[in-house]
N, C-alpha and C positions, 0 to 999 in steps of 0.2 A: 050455026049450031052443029054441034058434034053428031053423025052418025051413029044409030043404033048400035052398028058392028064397030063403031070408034069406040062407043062408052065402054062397050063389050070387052074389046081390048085391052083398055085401059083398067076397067076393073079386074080384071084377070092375072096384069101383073102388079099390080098391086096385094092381090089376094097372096102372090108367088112371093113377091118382095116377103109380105108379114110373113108367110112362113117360111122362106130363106132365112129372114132375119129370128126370126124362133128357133130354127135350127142352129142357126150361128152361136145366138147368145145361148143358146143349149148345149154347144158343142163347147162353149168357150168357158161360161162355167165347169161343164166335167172336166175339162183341162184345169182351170182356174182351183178346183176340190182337188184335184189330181196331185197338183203340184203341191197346193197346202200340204195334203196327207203324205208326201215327200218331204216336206220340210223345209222347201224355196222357200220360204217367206217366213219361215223363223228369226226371231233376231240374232241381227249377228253379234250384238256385242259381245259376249259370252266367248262367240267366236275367235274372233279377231283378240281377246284378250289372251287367247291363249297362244299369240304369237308376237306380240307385244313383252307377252313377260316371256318368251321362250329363253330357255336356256339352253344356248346348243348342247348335247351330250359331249364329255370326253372322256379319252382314258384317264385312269385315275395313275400318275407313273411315279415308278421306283426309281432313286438318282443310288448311285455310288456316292466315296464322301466327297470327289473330287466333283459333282453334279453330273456326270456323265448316266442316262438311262440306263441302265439295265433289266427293265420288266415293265410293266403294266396290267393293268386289272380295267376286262370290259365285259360287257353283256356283247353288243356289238361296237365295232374296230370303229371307232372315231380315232381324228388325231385333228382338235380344235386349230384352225389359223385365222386370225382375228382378219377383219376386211384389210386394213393397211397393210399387212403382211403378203397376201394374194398377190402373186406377182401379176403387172397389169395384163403381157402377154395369154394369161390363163383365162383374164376375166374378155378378155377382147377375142379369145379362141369360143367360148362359147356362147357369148352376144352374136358372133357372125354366124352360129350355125344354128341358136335356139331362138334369138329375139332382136332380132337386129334394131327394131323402134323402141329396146326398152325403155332407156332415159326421155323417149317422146311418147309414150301413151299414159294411162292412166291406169294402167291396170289390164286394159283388155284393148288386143288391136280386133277392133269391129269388121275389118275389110278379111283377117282371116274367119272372125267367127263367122260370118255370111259365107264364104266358103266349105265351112263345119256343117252349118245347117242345111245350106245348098244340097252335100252328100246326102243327106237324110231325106229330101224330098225326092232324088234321086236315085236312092240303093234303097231306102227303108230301111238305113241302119245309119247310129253316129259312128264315124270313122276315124280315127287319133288323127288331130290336127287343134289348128285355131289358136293354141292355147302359149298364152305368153310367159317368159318366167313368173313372174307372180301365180299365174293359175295354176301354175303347176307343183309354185310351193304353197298353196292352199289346199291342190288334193291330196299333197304327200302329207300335209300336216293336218288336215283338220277333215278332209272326206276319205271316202273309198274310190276304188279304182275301175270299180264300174261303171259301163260305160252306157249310161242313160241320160236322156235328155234334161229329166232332174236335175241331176247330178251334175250335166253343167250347166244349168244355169245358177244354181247353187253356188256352183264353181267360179260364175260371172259375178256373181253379187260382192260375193267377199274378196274376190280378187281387187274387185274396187275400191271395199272400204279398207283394205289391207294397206292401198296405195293411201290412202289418204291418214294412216295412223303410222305408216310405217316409211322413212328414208330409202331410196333405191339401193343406197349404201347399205342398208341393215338387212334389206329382202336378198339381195346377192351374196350378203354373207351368209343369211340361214340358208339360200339355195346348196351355199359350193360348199356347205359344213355336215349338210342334210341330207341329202339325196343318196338313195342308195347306185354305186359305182361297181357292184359285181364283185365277186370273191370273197364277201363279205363285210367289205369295205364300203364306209359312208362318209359322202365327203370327199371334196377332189386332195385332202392333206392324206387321208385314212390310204385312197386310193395308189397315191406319190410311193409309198412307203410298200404297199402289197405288188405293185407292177414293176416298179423300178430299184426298189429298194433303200429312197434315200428320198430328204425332202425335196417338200413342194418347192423352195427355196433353191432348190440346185438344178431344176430340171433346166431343158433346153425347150426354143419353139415344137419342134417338132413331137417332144414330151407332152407338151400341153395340148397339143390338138389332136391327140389322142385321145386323153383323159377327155376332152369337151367332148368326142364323138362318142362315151362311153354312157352319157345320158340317155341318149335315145332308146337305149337297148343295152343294158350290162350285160345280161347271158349270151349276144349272141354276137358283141364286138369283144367280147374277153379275150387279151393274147396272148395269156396262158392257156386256151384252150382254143382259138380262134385264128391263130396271128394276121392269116389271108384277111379276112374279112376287117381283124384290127386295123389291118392296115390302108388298106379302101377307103374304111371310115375316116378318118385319121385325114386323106388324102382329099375328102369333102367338105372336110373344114379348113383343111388349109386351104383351096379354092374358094370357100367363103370368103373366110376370112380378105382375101385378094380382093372378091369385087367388093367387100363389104370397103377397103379402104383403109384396113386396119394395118398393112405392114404392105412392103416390097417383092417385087417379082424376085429378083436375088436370092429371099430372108425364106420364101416360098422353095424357091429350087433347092434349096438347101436343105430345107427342112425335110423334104419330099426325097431328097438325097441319104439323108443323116441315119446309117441304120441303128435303128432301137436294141438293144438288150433288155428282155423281160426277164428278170430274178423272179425263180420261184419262192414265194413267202414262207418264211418257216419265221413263225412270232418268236420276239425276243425272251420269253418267258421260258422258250425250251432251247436257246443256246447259251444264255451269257452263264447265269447264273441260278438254274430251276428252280433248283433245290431252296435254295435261301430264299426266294421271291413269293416262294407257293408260304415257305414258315412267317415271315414277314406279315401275309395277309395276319394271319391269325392275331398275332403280335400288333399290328396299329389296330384289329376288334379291343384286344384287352384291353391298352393303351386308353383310347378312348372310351370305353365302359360301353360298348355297346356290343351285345353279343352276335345276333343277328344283324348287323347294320352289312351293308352289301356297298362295299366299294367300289362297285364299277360303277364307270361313266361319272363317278361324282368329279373327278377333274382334280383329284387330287394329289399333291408333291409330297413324297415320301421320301425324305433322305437318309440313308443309312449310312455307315459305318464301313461296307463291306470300299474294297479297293480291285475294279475293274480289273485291269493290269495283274495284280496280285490273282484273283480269282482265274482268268486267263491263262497262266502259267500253272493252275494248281489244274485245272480241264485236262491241262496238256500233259501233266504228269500222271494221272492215272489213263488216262488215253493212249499214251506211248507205253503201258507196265504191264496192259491186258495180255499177252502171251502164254506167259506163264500161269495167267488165271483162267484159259483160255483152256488149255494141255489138262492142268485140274478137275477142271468144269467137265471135260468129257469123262476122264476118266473113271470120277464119281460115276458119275450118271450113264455108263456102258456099265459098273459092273453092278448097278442095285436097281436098274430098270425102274425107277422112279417113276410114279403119275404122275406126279408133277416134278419136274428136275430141278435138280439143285441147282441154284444162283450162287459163284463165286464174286463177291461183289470188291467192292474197295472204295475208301473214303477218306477225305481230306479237310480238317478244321484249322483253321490259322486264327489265332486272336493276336491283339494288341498288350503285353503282358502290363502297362505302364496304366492302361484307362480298362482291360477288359472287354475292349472292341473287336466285334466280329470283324475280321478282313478279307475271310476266303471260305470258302464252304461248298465239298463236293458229296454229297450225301449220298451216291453210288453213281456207275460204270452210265447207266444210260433211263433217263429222265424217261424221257419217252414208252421204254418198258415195263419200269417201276417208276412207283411218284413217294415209295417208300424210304425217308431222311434217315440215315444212318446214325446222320452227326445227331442227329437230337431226342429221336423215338427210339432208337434199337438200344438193347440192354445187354450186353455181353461181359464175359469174364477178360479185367483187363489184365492176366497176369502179371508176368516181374515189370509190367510200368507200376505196377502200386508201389512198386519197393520203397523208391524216394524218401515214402512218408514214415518208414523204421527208421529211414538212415538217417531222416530230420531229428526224429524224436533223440536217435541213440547219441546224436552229435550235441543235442541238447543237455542230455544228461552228462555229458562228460566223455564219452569213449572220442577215439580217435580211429582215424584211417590206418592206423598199425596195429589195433588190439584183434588179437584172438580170437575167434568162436569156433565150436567143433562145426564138421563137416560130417563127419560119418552117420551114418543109417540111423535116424531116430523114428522112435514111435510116439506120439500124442495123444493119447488114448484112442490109437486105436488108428490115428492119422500117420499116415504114411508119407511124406515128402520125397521125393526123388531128383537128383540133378539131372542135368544137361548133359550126355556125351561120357558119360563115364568120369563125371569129376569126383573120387574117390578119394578123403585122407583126411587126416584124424584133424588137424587145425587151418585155419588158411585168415588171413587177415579182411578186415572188413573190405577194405579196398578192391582186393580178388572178390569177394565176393559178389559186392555190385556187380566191377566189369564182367564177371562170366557169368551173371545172372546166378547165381548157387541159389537152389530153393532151401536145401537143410541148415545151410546157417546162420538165416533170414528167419527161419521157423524159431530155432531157438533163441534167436535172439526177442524175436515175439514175445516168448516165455520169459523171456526176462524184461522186458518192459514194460510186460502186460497186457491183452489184447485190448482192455476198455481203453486204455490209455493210446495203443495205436489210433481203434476206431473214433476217438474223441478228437486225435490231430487230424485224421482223415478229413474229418467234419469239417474240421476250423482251414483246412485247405480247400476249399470248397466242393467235396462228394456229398451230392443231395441224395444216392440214390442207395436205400436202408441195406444196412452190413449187419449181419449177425455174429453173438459173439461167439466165433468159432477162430480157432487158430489158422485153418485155413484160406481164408482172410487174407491174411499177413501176405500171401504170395500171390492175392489175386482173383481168390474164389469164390466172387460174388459177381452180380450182374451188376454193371455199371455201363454211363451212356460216355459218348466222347468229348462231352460236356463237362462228366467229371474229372477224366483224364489230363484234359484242358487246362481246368484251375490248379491242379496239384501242381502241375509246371510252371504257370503262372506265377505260382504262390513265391517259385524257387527262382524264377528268372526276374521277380521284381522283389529282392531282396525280403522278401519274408513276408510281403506284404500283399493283399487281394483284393480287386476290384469284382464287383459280381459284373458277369455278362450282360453285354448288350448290346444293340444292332440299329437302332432308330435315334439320329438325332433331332430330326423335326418331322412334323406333320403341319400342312399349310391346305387349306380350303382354294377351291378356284380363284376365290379375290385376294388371294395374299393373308387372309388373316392365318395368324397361328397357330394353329389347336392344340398341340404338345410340342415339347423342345426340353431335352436334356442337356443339361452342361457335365461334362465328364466331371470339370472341377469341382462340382459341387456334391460327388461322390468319396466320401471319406474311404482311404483304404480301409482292409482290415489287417492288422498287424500280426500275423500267425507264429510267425519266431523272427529275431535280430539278424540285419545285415550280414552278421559273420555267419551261424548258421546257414545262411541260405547260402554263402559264399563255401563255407565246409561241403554241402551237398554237392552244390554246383564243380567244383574241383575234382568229385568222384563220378559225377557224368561225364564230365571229360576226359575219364581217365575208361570208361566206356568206348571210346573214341580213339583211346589211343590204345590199349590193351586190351579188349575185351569185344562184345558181340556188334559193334557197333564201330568196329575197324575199317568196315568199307569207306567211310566220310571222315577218318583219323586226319586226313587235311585240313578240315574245318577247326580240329579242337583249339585253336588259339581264339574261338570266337563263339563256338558253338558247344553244348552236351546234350547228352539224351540217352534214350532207353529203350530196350526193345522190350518184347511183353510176347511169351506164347503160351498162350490155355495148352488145358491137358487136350492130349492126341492134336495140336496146330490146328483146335477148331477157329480159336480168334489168332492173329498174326499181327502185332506193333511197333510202331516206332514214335516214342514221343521227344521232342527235344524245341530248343529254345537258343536264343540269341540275346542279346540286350534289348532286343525290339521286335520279336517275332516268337512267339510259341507255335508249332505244329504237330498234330498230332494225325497219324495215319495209322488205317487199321483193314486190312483183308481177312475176308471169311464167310463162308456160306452161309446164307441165309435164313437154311432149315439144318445149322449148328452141325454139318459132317464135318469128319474128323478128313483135315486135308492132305494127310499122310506124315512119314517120317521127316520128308525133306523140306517141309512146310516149316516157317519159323517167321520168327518178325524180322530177323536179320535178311532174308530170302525173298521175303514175298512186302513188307511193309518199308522197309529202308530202302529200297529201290527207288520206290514214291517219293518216299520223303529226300531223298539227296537227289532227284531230278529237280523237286520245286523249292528246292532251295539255294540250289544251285542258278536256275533262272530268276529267283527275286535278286540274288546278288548283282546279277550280271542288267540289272535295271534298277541297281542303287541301294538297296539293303545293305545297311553299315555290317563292315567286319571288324568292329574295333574289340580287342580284345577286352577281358574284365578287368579293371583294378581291383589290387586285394585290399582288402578295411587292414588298417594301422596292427587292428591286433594278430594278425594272421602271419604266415609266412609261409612258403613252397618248400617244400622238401622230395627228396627224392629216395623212395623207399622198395627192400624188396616186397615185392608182393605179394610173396610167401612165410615171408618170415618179419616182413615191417621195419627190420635196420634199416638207416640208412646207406645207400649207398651211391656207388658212380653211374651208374646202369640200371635205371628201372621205373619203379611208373611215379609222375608227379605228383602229390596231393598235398592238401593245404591244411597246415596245424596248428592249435594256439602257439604264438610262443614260450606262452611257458610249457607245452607239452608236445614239445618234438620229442620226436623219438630218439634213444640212442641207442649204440651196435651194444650187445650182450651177449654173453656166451650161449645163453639160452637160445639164443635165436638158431646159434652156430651149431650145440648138440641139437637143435630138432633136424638140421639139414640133414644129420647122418639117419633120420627116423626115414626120412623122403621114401627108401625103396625096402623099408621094414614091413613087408606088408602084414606083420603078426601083430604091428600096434594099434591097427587099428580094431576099432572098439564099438559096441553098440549103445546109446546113452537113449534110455527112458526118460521120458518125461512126465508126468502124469497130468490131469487135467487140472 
């Protein structure tokens, strides 16, 4: 029989046990409610489906037409690399430093997690450990970053059923496509391109085992702001990686040897090509009918029209011309103390005169300053580049490069037109008058063709931007973008005929489908005047070129015309001109419209531009093959004062039945040349 003080014992701890065990299951329920009201035991389907159907983010990127990148559109910097693409060394640099049993567990190595929890019984706090790739792309994708016991066992649960719905192959690709890598870069592709400046695809080992040690900690391995500590890290994975087994002592010393170049990232959207990238967005919204729709990270391929190379060479020529805009810019703004100082800007449009394709577009001096497009929003007066569209019209009606109009002093009710430099005299032929830009016998010639009927050809040359009818017009005195300028040239460099602008030949979704695609060919021109008139024009831009304000590039003219443009007081500054396969049009001038002084012209400040970047597209394959003239046509060579023909003087192009010939007339006005009593003042009324 048991002793009194045995039973005693024995009931006592028994009594102890029941309420140990009362306490326990009391302590293990408030844990068990605990973790409920945390949400451990939520289901995960829900979960896990949102990483099943994940779609990595990427940038959404702009190609040239040649496919070459030049922009992208993101919220944050992704750059998608599908798993086959990963080079192995990448995926083996950061298996040795984050998860070395990944292809052998299940989701969670239990021998770290007892070490996690271990700390907790330990310190009274969870400490960053345990957690294998999968857990870690379940807390970046589906929890928070707090660090509670909840939280990871949360962390545990779906880490496992992630493995069981999800390929190691498909978890390692949302890891190395997902993770945030520092500088704003996610993604060891995003990262490639921010650190080193070029893809994942090019790097070296020692490259790689950088980017792997950048997981652990982006802000504080960064080596753009870190490089010591970059490099330490760097130097711990490659030591993994060795005992891990994944490469050679050799492949290690080398790597460990090999010094790194960190390029500081500046995004492609503020070198290649800004301007055009930033108007583009707006342009695939229309395109596809969605106003609001938000193109970043949709992963989408936007190929346009513009020419890398092309665009390149047009950077470099407003970039090499700033001096002179440079000397201006102060000058303004020392002597009107401006609040805000004036911007002498400069801008550069190249289209495709044959399809209407955008090829180059510098829409001012520095993106980064301003994000304001010259070439598309600004509205300025294009002076004598308007001309063209009289001298289409007049060459339509019948005149010729050797007839007549006065030059002297007129009044237009009340409008006053003034030349260039003192070109004073009573008649001067059309010819002269182009190449020296004359504004008075452009005006009258207006009056004689009519303003409606200039502004009507204007139209049908493609100027969208409203022209009043005012005679002064006729020389320019309306706000137009460089857009309009564009097509007038267009109109003349593709034999009479116009395509409307445009910049986007496809739009493709992440999986290849195609959501928009232009065929150029299936744009009808539009027919504004016949081969020969635009050939008649074209022959007196060239002769701009060789006698006139547009003399500097007189080299070119067996291939090349065009036309300079300067507003009253040199607020605007142009040069428009064209080749069989190239329109450009260049334009300098302040922002807030000052007047840039006397010595300010488009011959001075816009022709500079334009014969730098035209000069560099030839020397990278732009034909110089000269025009041939239409059957009906033929060259002649006339004075430019008086329109005979003769041995010595400027070349322009005439029907053949309306060459000119020598007459006495021509011969008595020579003797008028230094009559300064003949000239005359001619009224014109409205």
């Amino acid at each position: 029989m048991l002793s009194l003080k045995t039973r005693s014992q024995s009931g006592f701890l028994v009594a102890n046990l029941a309420i140990i065990s009362g306490i326990a299951a009391t302590l293990f329920l408030a844990f068990a409610t605990y973790l409920w009201s945390q949400g451990v035991f939520e289901s995960e389907d829900e979960q896990i489906k949102k990483l099943t159907a994940a779609i990595i983010p990427d940038n959404s990127v702009v190609l040239d037409r040649s496919g070459a990148k030049i922009g992208e559109y993101f919220s944050y910097y992704h750059v998608q690399v599908p798993f086959d693409q990963i080079p192995k060394p990448m995926i083996n640099a950061l298996l040795a430093v984050e998860d070395r049993k990944f292809f052998e567990h299940d989701g969670v190595n239990w021998r770290s997690i007892g070490r996690a929890f271990l700390s907790v019984a330990t310190s009274g706090r969870l400490k960053q450990g345990g957690s294998t790739l999968t857990m870690q792309l379940v807390k970046n994708y589906l929890l928070t970053r707090e660090k509670k016991v909840s939280r990871k066992l949360r962390e545990i649960i779906l880490a496992y059923y992630a493995e069981k719905n999800l390929s190691k192959e498909r978890i390692l690709e949302l890891y190395l496509n997902t993770m945030y890598m520092g500088h704003g870069a996610y993604g060891v592709g995003a990262a490639s391109m921010v650190y080193f400046g070029r893809p994942l695809s090019e790097l070296s080992l020692a490259e790689f085992a950088l980017l792997a040690g950048l997981f652990q900690a982006p802000s504080a391995y960064d080596p753009h702001k870190n490089p010591a500590a970059a490099i330490r890290r760097q130097h711990i994975v490659l030591d993994a990686m060795l005992a891990a087994q994944l490469t050679t002592k050799d492949h290690i010393a080398a790597a460990k040897n090999k010094p790194l170049e960190f390029k500081p990232w500046i995004p492609i959207n503020e070198t290649v090509a800004p301007f055009f990238v930033a108007w583009i967005r707006g342009e695939v919204e229309r395109l596809l009918g969605e106003d609001e729709m938000v193109l970043n990270d949709k992963g989408y391929k936007i190929t346009t029209t513009l020419d890398r190379t092309y665009q390149e060479i047009a950077n470099k020529a407003v970039a090499d011309n700033v001096a002179p805009l440079d000397a201006i810019q102060a000058q303004i703004n020392s002597k009107k103390k401006r609040k805000i100082p004036e911007r002498i800007e400069a801008a550069i449009l190249a289209t495709d005169p044959r399809s209407g394709a955008v090829l180059a577009m510098v829409g001012g001096r520095n993106f980064r300053e301003s994000q304001f497009n010259r070439t598309i929003t600004s509205k300025r007066s294009p002076g004598s580049s308007f001309k063209p569209v009289l001298f289409s019209l007049a060459m339509e009606k019948g005149m010729t490069w050797a007839d007549l109009v006065f030059v002297s002093p007129i009044d237009v009710g009340g409008f006053r037109p003034k030349n260039h430099k003192g070109d004073d005299m009573t008649e001067v032929t059309l010819i002269k008058a182009l190449a020296r830009s004359m504004n008075t016998p452009v005006v009258s010639l207006a009056q004689k063709l009519g303003m409606k009927n200039v502004i009507d050809r204007a139209e049908l040359m493609g100027v969208k931007s409203p022209m009043k009818l005012e005679t002064g017009v006729a020389i320019g005195g309306f706000s137009a973008s460089m857009m309009d300028v564009d097509a007038i040239y267009r109109t003349i460099a593709n034999d009479g005929n116009r395509f409307e602008t445009y910049a986007i030949t496809k739009i493709e979704d992440r999986a290849g489908k195609v959501l928009y695609q232009f065929d150029p060919a299936s744009q009808p021109p539009i027919q504004v005047f016949s081969p020969e008139i635009a050939a008649l024009v074209r022959s007196g831009l060239q002769a701009v070129l060789t006698h006139g304000t547009g003399s500097a590039v007189s080299y070119m003219s067996p291939y090349a015309a065009g036309k300079t443009g300067t507003s009253d007081d040199s607020r605007d500054n142009w040069f428009a001109g064209f080749t069989r396969d190239l329109v450009a049009v260049t334009w300098v001038g302040g922002d807030a419209n000052s007047s840039l002084g006397d010595a300010a012209s488009g011959s001075s400040l816009a022709l500079p531009i334009w014969k730098q970047f035209l000069d560099g597209l030839t020397q990278v394959g732009l034909p110089t093959t000269p025009w041939a003239t239409p059957d009906a046509l033929t060259a002649v060579t006339i004075d430019p004062d008086y329109g005979s023909p003769v041995d010595q003087g400027v070349s322009a192009l005439f029907y053949k039945n309306k060459v000119p010939k020598k007459s006495q007339a021509s011969d008595d006005m020579k003797s008028l040349k230094q009559d300064k009593g003949s000239y005359r003042e001619l009224k014109i009324g409205d």
